[in-house]
LUMBA-328019 format. One line per 3 residues: number of its first residue (from 1); for each residue z, x, y of N, C-alpha, C, O. Coordinates in steps of 0.1 Angstrom, whole numbers. Layout:
<sites>
NUM	Z,X,Y,Z,X,Y,Z,X,Y,Z,X,Y | ... $
</sites>
This chain:
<sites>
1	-500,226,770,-505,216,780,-520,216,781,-524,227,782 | -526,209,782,-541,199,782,-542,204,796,-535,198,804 | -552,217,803,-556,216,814,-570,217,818,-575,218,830 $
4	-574,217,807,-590,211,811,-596,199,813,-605,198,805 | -596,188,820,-592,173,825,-606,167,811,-605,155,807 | -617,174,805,-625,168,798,-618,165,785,-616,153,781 $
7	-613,176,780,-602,175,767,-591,166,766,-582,166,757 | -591,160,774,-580,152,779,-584,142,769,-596,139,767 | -575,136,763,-574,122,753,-560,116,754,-548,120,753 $
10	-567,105,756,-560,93,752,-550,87,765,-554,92,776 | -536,78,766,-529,81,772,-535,69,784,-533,69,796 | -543,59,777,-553,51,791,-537,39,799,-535,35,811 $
13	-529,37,790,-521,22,792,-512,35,803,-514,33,815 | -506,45,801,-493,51,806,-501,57,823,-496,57,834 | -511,60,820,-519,63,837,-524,54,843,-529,55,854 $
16	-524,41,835,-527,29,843,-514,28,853,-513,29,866 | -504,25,843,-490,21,851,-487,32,862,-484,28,873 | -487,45,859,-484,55,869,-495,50,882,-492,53,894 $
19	-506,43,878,-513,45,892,-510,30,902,-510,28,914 | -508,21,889,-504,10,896,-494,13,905,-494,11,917 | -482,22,898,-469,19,910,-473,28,922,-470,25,933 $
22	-479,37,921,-485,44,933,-493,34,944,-494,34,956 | -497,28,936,-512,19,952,-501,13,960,-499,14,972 | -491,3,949,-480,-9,952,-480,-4,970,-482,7,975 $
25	-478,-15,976,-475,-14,992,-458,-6,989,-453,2,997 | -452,-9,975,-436,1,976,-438,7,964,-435,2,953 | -447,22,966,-443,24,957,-432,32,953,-424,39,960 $
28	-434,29,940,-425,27,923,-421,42,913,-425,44,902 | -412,49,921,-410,64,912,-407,62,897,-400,52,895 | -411,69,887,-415,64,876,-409,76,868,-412,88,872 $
31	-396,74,853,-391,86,845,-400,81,837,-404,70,835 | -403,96,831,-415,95,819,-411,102,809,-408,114,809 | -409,96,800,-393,96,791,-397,101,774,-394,93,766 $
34	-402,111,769,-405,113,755,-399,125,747,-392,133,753 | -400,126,737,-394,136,730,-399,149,732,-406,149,742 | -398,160,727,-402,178,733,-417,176,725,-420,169,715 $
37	-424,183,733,-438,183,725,-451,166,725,-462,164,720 | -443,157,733,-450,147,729,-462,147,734,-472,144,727 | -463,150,748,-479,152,759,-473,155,772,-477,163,780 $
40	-462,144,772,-456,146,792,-463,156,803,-470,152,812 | -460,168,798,-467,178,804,-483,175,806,-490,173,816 | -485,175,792,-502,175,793,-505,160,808,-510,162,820 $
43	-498,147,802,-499,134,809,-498,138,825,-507,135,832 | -488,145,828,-481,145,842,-497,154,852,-502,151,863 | -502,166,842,-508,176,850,-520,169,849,-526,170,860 $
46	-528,161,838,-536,152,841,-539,139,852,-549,136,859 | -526,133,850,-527,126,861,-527,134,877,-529,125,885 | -526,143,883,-522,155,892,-541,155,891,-548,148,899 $
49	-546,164,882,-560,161,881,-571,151,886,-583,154,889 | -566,138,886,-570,129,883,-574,116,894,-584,109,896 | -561,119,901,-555,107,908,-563,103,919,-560,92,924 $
52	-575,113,927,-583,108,937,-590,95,931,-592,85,939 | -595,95,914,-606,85,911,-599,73,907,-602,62,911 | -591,77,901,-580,62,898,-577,56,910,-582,45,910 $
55	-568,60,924,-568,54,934,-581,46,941,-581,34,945 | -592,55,940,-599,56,945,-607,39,933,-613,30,938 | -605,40,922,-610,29,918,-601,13,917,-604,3,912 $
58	-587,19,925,-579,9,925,-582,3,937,-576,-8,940 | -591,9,946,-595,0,959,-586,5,970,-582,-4,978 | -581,16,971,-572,24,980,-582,34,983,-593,35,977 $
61	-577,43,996,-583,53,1002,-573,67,990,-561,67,990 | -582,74,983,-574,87,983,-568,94,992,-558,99,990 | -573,95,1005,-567,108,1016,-555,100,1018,-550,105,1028 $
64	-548,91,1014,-534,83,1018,-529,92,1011,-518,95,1015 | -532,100,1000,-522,101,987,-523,119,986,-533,125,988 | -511,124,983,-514,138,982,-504,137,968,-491,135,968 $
67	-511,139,956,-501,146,941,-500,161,939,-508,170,940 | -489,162,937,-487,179,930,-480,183,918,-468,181,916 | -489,190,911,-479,190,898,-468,200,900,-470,207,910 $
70	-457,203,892,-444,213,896,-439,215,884,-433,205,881 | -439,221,877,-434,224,867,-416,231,869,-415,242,874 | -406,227,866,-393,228,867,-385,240,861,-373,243,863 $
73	-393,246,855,-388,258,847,-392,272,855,-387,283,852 | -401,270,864,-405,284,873,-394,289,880,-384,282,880 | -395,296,885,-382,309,887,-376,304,902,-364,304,906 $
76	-388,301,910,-388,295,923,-380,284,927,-375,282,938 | -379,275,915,-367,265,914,-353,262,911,-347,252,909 | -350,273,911,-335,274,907,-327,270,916,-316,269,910 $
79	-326,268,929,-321,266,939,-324,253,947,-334,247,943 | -318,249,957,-322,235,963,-332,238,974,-342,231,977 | -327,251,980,-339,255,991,-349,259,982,-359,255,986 $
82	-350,265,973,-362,273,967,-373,259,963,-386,257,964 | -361,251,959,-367,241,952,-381,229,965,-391,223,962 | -375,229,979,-378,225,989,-391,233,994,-400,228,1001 $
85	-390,247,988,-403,257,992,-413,256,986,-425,254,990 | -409,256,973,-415,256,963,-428,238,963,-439,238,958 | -423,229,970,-427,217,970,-438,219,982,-450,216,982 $
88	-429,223,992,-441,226,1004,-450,235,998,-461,231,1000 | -451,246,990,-461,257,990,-473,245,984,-484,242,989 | -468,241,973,-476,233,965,-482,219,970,-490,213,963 $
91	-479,216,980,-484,206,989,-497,210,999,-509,206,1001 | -489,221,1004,-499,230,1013,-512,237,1007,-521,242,1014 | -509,236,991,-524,243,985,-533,238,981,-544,243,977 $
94	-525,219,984,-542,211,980,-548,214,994,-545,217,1006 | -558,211,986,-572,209,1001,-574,202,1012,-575,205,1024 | -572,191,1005,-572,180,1017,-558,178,1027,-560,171,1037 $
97	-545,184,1025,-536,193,1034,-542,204,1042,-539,206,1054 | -550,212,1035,-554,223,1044,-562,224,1056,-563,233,1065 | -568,211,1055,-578,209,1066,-569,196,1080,-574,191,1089 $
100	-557,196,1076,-546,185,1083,-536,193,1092,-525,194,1086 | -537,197,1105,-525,204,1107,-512,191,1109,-500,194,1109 | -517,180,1110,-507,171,1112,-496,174,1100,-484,174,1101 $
103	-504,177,1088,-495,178,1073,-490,195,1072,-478,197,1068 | -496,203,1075,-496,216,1072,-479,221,1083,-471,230,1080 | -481,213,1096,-474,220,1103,-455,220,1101,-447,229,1102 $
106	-455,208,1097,-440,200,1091,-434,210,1081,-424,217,1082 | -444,210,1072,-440,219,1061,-439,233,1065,-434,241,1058 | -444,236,1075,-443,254,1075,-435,257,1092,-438,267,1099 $
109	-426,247,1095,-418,247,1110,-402,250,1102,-396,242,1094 | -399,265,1107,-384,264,1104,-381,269,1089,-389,273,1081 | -367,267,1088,-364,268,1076,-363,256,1068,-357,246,1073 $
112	-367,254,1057,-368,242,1047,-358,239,1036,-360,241,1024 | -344,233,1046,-335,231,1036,-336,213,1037,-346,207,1039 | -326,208,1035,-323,196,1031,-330,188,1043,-339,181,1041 $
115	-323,190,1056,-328,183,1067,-340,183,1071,-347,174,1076 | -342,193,1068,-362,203,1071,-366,199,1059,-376,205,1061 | -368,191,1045,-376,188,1041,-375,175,1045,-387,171,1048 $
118	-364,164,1047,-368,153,1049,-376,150,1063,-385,143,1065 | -371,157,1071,-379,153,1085,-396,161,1082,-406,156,1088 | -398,170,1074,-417,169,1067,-417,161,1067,-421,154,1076 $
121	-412,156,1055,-415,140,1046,-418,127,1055,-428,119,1053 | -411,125,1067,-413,119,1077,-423,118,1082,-429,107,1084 | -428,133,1088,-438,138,1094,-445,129,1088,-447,119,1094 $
124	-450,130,1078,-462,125,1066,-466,112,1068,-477,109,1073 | -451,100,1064,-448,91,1062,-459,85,1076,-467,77,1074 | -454,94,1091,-463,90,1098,-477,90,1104,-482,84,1113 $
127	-481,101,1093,-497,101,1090,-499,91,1083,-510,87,1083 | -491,86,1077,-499,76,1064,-504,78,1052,-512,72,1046 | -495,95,1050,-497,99,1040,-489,101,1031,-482,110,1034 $
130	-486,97,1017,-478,99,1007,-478,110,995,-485,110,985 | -465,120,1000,-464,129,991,-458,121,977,-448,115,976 | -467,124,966,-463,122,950,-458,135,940,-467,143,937 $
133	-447,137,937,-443,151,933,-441,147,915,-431,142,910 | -455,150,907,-450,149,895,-441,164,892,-445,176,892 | -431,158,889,-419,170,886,-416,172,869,-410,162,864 $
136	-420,183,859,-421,182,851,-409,189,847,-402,194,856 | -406,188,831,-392,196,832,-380,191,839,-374,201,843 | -377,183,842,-366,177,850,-354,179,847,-345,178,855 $
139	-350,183,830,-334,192,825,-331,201,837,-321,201,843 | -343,211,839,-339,224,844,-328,220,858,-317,224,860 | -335,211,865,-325,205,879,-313,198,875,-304,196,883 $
142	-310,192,860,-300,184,862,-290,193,854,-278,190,852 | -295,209,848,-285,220,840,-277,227,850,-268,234,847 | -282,224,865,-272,232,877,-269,223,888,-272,221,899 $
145	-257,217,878,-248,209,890,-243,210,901,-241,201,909 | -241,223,901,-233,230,911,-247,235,925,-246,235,937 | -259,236,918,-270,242,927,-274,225,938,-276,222,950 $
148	-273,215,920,-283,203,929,-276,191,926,-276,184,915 | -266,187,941,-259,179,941,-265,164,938,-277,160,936 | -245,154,940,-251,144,940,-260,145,956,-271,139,955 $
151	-258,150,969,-263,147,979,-281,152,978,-292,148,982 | -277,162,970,-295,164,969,-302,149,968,-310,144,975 | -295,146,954,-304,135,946,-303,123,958,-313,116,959 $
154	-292,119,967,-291,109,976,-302,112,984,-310,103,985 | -304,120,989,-316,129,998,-325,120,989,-326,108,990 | -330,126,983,-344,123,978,-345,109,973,-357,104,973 $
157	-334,100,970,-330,86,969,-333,77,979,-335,65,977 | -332,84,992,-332,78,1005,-345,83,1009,-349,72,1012 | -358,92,1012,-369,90,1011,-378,85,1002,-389,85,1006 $
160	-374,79,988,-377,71,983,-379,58,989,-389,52,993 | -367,57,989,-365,37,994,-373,37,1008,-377,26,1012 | -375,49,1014,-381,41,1027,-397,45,1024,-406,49,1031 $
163	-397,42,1011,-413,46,1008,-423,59,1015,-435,60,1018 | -413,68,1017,-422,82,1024,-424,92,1014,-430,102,1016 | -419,88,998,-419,99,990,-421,95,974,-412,86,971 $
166	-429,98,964,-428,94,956,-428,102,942,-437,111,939 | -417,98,932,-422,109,922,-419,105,908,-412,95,905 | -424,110,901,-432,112,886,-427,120,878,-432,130,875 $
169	-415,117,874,-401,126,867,-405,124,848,-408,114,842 | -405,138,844,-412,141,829,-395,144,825,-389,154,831 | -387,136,815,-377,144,807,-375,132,795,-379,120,793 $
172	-366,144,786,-366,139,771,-359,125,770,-363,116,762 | -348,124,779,-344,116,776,-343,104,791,-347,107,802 | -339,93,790,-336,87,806,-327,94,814,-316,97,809 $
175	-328,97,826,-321,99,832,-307,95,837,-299,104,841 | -304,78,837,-292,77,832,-285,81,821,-273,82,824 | -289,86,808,-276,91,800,-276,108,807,-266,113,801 $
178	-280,118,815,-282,127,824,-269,128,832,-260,137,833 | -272,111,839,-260,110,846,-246,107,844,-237,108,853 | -246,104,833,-233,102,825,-227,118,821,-216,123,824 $
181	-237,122,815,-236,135,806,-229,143,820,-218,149,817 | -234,144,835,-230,155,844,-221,151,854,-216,157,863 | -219,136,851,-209,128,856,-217,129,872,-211,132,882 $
184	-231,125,872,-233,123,889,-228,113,892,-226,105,884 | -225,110,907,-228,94,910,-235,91,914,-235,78,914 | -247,96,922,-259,89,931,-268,82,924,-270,85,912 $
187	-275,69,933,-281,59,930,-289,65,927,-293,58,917 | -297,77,928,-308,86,924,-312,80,911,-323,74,909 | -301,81,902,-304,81,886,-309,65,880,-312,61,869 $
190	-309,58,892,-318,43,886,-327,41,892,-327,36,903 | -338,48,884,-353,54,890,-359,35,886,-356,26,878 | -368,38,897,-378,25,897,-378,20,880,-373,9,876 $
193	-384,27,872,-389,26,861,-389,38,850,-390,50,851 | -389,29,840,-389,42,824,-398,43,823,-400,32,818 | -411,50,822,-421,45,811,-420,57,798,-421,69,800 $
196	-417,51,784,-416,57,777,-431,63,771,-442,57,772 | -430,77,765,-441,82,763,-444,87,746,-444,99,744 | -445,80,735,-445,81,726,-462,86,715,-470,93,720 $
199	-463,83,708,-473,85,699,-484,79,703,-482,68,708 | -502,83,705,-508,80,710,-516,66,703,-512,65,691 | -525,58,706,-526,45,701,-536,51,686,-537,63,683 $
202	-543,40,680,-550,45,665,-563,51,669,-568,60,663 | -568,43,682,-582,47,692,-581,60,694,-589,68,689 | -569,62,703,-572,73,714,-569,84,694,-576,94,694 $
205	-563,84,685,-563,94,676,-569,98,671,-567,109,665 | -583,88,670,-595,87,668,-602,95,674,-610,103,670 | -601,92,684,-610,99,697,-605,116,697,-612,125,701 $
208	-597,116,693,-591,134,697,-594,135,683,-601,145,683 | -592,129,668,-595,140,659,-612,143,658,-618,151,651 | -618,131,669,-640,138,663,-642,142,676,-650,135,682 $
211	-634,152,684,-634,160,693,-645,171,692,-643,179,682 | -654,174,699,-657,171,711,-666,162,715,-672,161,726 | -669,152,699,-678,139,706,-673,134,717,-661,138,720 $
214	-679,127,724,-678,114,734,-673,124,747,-672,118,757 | -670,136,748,-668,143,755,-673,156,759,-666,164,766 | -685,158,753,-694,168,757,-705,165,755,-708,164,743 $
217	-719,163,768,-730,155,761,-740,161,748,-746,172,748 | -738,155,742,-748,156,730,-740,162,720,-744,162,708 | -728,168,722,-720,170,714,-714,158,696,-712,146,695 $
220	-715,169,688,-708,153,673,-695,163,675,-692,172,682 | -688,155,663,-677,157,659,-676,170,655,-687,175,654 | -665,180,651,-664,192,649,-665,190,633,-675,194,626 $
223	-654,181,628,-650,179,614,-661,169,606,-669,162,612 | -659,170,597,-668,160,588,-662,151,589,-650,154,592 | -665,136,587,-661,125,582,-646,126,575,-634,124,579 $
226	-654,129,564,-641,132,549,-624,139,563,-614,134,566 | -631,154,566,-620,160,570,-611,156,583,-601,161,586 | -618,146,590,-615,133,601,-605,129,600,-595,131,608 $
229	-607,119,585,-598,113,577,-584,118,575,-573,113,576 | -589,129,569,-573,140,565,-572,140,577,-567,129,578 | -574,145,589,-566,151,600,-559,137,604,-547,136,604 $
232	-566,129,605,-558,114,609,-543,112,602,-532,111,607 | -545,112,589,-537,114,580,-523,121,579,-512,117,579 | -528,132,578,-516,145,586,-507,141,599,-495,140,601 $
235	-517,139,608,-514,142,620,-508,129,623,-498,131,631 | -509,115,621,-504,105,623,-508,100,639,-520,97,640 | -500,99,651,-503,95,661,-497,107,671,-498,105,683 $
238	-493,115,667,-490,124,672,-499,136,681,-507,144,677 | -495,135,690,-512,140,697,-509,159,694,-518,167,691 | -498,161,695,-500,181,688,-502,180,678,-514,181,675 $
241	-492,176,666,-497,176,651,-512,174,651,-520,182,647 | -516,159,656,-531,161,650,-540,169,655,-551,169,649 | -537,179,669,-545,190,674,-543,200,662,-553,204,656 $
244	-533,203,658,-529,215,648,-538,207,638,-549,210,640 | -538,197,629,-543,189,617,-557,197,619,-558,207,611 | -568,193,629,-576,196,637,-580,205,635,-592,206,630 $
247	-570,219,639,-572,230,643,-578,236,623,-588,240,618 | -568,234,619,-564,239,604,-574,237,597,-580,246,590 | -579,220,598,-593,216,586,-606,223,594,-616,227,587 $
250	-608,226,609,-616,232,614,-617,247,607,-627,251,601 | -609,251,608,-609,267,599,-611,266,584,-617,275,577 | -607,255,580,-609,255,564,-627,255,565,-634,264,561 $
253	-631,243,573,-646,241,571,-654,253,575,-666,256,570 | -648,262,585,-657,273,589,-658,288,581,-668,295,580 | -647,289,575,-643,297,566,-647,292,550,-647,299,539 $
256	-651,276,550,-651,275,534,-637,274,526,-637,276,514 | -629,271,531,-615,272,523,-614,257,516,-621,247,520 | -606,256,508,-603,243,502,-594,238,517,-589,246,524 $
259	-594,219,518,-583,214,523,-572,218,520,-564,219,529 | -567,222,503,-551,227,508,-546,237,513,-534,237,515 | -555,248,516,-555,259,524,-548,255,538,-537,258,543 $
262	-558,244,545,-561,236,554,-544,230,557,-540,230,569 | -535,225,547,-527,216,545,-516,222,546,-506,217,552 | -517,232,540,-506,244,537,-502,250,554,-491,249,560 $
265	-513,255,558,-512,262,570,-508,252,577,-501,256,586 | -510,236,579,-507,230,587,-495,227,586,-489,230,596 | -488,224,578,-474,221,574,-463,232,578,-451,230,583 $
268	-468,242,576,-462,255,579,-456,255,600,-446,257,606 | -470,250,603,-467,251,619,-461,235,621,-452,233,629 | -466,226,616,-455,214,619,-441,211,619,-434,204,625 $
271	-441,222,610,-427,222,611,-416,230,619,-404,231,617 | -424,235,630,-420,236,644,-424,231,654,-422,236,665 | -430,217,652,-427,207,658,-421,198,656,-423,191,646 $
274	-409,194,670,-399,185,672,-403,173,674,-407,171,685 | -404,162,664,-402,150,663,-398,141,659,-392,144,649 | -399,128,661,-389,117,647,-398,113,642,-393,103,636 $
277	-413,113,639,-417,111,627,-417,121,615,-415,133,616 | -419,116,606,-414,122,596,-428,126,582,-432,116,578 | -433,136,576,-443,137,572,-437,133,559,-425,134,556 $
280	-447,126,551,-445,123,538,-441,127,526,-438,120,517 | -443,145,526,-437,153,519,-422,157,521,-415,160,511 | -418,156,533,-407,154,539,-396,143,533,-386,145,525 $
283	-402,132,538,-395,120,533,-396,119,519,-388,110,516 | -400,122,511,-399,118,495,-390,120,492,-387,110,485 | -381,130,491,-368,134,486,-356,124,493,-347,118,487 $
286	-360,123,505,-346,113,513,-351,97,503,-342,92,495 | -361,92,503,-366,81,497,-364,79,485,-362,67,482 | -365,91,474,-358,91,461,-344,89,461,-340,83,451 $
289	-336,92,472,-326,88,470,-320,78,469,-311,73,461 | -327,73,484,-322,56,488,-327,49,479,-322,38,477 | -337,53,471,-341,40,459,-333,45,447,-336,41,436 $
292	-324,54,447,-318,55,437,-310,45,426,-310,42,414 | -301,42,440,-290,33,432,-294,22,429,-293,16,418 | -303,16,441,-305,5,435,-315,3,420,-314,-5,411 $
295	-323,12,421,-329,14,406,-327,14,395,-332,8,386 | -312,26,395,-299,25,389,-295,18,382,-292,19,370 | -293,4,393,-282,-5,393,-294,-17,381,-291,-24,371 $
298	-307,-16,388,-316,-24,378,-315,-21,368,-310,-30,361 | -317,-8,362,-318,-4,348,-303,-11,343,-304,-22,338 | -294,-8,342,-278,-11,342,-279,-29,340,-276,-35,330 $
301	-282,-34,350,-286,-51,349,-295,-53,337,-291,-62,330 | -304,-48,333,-312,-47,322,-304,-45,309,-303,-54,301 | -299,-33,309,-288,-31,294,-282,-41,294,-282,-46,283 $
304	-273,-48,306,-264,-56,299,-269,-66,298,-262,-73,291 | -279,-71,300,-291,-84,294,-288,-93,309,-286,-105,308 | -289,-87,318,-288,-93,331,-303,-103,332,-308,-99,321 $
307	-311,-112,338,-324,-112,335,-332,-106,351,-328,-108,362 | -344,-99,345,-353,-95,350,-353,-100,365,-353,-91,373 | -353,-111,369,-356,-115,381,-348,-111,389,-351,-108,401 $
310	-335,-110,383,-324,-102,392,-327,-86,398,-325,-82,410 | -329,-79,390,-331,-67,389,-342,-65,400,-341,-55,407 | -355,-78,403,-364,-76,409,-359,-77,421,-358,-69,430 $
313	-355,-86,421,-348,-90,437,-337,-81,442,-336,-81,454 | -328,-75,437,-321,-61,440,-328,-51,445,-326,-46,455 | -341,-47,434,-350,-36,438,-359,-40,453,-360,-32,463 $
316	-364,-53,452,-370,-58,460,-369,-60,476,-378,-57,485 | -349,-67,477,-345,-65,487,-339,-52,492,-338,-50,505 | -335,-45,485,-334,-30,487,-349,-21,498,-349,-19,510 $
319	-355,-20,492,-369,-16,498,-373,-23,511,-375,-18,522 | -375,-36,508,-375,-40,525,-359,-38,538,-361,-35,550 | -353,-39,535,-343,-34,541,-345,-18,547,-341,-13,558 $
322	-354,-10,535,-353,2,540,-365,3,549,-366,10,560 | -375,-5,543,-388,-8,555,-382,-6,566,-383,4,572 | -377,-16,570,-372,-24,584,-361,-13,586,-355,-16,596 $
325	-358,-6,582,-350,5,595,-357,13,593,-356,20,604 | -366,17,585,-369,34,592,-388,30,602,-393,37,610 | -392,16,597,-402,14,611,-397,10,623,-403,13,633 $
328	-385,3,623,-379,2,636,-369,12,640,-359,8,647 | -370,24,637,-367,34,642,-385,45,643,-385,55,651 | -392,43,638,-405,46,642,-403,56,635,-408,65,641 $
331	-397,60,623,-397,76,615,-411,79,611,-418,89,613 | -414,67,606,-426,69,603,-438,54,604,-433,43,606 | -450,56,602,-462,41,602,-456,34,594,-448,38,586 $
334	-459,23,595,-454,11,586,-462,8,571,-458,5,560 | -478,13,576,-483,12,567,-485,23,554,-490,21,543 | -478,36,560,-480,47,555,-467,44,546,-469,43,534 $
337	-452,41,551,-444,43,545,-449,30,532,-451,34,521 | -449,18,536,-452,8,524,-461,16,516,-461,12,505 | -470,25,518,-478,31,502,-468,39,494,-467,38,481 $
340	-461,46,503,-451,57,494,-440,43,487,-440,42,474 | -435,37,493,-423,29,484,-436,22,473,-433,22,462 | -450,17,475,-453,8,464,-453,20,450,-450,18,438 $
343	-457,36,459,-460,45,447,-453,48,437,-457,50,426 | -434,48,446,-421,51,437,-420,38,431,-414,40,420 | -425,28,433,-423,18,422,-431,16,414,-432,5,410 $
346	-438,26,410,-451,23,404,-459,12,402,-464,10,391 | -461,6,412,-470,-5,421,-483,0,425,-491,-6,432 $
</sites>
């Protein structure tokens, strides 16, 4: 996770939306929906970071707004009361809470179970202050059914709707198939909005592989030009792969190593990273296959004096068919994959 807020790249369209539904006179709790490894974490603790200037440039007062990041996997959350403590501690240790006993006192009156958090939450609601709980890890609460009922999630469904509460839920998948999967029933699970969190734009990949330009003054790029290129290359849109890409041609150039040194080692750790794109060394073998038969079937049309045009148009419509499922499944760039199919055809 990205917690130095300078190093921070990319990611401008997904913190726009998170801040829009925040200003909204209702706001808009938001699942932020990507695969393992994609940034979520990095996104969620950034925006947590962040959120005084963005408000603040959305033409709202910050002191309305208190964010807290929470990560779901700490030990403190395993429980529904822990999980209630756990939310007050972290509320209570921004700053601008600390200097509020209006805010401070709600949270620390009593014991803080279900009723005792929502009557805080209230408390708040009537300062005119809104708690935002980016909740990261969000599996960890929905793997103990038995800990965090449907009534929990109604709880927190119902300070929602009366706009006293808002939150910023990081998991792999949507939360409706969640709800299916644990058989909940509460309205909880049709959160305002999805925002899916996927591969970062061609700009922002740009921008993170001639790191630490544009983000440290006077600083250039780490990598050369040339080795830019490869890291782009490698790394695709993928914001870890191209940190590792990054990481690997940086050692080659400091050490003097050839790029495949560089390539080798990178490969080696990508391949403990979980994702659906797919590297091109990877894909060649599955791609030899699918162009098999129909290849096959050309050659075969040929012996038997089939004519030529046929054979092309077999091979031809074969290959775009295969285009069009594996970019509309996003396995891989569109443009990347059309070099590999022109190369197997020796095009």
């Amino acid at each position: 996770m990205i917690t130095d807020p300078q190093f921070f790249v990319g990611r401008r369209e997904e913190l726009d939306i998170i801040t829009s539904r925040l200003v909204n006179d209702q706001p808009t709790s938001i699942n932020v929906v990507g695969e393992r490894r994609i940034g979520k974490s990095s996104l969620l603790y950034h925006f947590f970071q962040t959120y005084e200037q963005r408000v603040q440039a959305a033409g709202k007062n910050p002191s309305n707004y208190v964010v807290v990041y929470l990560s779901l996997q700490a030990a403190q959350c395993r429980k529904e009361t822990s999980f209630y403590q756990a939310v007050a501690q972290a509320l209570t240790n921004r700053p601008v809470v600390q200097v509020n006993p209006a805010l401070v006192v709600p949270l620390q009156a009593g014991t803080l179970d279900r009723n005792g958090f929502s009557t805080a939450i209230e408390a708040w609601q009537a300062q005119k202050v809104l708690p935002v709980l980016c909740l990261d890890k969000f599996e960890e609460l929905l793997a103990k059914p038995d800990q965090f009922t449907d009534e929990f999630y109604d709880n927190l469904r119902s300070l929602m709707d009366r706009n006293a509460l808002m939150l910023v839920i990081a998991s792999y998948r949507n939360l409706d198939v969640y709800k299916r999967k644990h058989r909940f029933l509460s309205s909880f699970f049709n959160l305002g909005q999805v925002l899916p969190v996927a591969g970062i734009t061609e700009i922002e990949a740009t921008d993170l592989i001639r790191l630490p330009e544009h983000k440290i003054a006077g600083a250039t790029a780490a990598l050369s030009s040339e080795r830019q290129q490869l890291g782009l290359a490698w790394g695709g849109r993928h914001p870890l792969l191209l940190q590792l890409a990054g990481l690997w041609l940086w050692e080659a150039q400091k050490q003097n190593r050839p790029d495949e040194w560089a390539r080798q080692k990178f490969e080696l750790e990508a391949q403990r990273v979980p994702h659906s794109g797919v590297t091109m060394r990877r894909l060649s073998r599955p791609m030899r296959l699918l162009l098999w038969l129909p290849m096959k079937l050309g050659r075969m049309a040929r012996f038997v004096g089939d004519k030529l045009d046929d054979t092309s148009n077999l091979i031809a419509g074969t290959v775009i068919l295969i285009v069009a499922i594996l970019v509309t499944l996003k396995i891989v760039p569109f443009e990347e994959l059309l070099q590999r199919i022109k190369d197997a055809l020796g095009g």
